[in-house]
N, C-alpha and C positions, 0 to 999 in steps of 0.2 A: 504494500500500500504506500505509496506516493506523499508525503505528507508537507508538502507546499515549500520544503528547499530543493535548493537547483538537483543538487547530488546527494541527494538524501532517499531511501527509500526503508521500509519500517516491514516486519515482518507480516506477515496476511495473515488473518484470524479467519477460522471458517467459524461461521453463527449457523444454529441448527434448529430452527422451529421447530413448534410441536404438531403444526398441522402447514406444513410448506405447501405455497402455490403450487399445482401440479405442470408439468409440460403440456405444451400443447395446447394451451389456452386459445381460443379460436377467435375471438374479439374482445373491445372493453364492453361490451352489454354482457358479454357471459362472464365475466371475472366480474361487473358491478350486481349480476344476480345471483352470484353465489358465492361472495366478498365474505359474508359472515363464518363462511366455512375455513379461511385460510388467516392465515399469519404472514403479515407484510413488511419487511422494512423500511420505514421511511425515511429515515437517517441516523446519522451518525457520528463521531467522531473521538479518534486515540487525543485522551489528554495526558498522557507521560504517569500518571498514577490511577490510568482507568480509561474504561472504552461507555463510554454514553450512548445508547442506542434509542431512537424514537421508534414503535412499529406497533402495527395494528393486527386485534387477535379478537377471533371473535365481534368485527365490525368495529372493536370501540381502541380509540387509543391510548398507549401503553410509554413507557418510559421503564429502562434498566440502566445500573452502573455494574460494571464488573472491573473489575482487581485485573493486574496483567495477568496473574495466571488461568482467568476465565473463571476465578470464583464470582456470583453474584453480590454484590454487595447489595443493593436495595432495587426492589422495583416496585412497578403500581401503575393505578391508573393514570393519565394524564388528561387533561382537561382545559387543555386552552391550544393553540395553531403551533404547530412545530414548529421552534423555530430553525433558522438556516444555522449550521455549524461548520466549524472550520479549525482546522488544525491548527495552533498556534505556535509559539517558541516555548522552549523549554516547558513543556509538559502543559499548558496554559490551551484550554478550548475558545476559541473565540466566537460567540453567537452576534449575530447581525441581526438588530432591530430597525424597525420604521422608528424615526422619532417620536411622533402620535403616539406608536405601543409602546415606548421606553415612557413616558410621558403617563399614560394608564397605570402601565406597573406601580412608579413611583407612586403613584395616587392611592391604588391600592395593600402598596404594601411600604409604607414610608419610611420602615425601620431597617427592611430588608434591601433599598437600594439606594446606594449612595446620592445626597442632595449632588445632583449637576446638575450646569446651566446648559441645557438645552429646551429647544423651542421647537414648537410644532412648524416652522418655518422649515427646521433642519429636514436634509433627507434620510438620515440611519444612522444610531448610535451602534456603536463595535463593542460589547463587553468580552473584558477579558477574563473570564474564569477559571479557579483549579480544582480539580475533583477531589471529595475525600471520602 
């Protein structure tokens, strides 16, 4: 896995659902009429002390952190728009928000996201986060 230096490449993790899309999927109307039956990936990203996965299981969406060595550390439900993630430096996951939803967040959880000056004028805050 590639993780966004020039000469840099990271070993490949294989993820193994419990109910994986099958082959052969024939169009998106039959993958969207029987979406509830499968387990999807929707992202993801190595932050140097853990792999952050976003995916959908049984229709609804999910969120896991696992340890490098593929222990689970925590998962559950998730309940708000994936966000976009992105490999960072030194073990660091960087998620990419709309200012608008950087702006929500902080509304909503005041304690949980550092006061900055940005403005719904902005195009997208970059947070830099580490797993624990």
């Amino acid at each position: 896995m590639w993780d966004g230096q020039a000469d840099s490449v990271r070993t490949a993790y294989t993820v193994r659902f419990a109910s994986p899309m099958p082959e052969g999927m024939k169009s998106q109307e039959e993958y969207m009429r029987n979406m509830f039956l499968y387990d999807v990936l929707m992202g993801g990203a190595w932050g140097g002390d853990g792999l952050v996965l976003f995916y959908l299981h049984e229709a609804r969406q999910h969120v896991a952190v696992f340890a490098p060595d593929g222990e689970r550390r925590v998962s559950g439900p998730y309940r708000d728009v994936f966000p976009d993630l992105y490999v960072g430096r030194e073990g660091e996951v960087l998620i990419v928000l709309s200012a608008a939803r950087f702006l929500e967040l902080v509304r909503r959880h005041p304690d949980a996201v550092p006061g900055v000056p940005v403005t719904e004028d902005g195009n997208h805050v970059v947070l830099r986060c580490r797993l624990e």
